[in-house]
C-alpha positions, 0 to 999 in steps of 0.5 A: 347152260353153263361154259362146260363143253358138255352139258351133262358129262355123265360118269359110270363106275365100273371097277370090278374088284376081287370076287366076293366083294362089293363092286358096281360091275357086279351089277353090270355097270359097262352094260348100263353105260353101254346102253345110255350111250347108245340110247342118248346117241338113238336121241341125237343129244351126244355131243359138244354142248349136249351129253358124255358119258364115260366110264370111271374106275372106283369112285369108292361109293362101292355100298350104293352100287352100281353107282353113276354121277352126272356133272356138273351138278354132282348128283349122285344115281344108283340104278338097277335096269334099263328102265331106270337109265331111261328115266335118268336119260328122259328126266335129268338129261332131257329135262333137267330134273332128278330122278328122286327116287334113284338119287343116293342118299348118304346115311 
């Protein structure tokens, strides 16, 4: 573990912009934070040397949405559903491995 606080301090966009544009709380970001902080909470893995989660305002990934980094390897997730923040919390959280397929991939 490196001398973080946290091992995984993981950061969700939520910013909701003007109606009709392209934003991550469209797609229900607080919700998904919400959830993987109640799920890593439900896991005992929440705390000093464990896992944070926070929101974040725009951090202008806004064609990725919804979008979330985790630190402090800087890996980059989009997500759809609970399902896919489980797998973000059971493979990279718990087990220091990326979710590939989730992963955002610049063009």
């Amino acid at each position: 573990m490196s001398d973080s606080y946290y091992s995984y301090h993981v950061f969700f966009c939520t910013n909701q912009r003007s109606e009709g544009e392209h934003c991550c709380q469209n797609y229900q970001a607080q919700e998904m934070r919400n959830y993987l902080k109640k799920r890593t909470k439900k896991l005992g893995i929440v705390g000093k040397g464990k896992v944070r989660s926070n929101t974040a305002g725009c951090m202008d990934r806004c064609k990725h949405a919804p979008v979330m980094v985790i630190y402090p390897e800087g890996t980059w997730y989009t997500f759809k559903d609970k399902a896919d923040i489980d797998e973000i919390i059971t493979e990279h959280l718990q087990k220091g491995r990326l979710v590939e397929r989730l992963l955002i991939q610049e063009n």
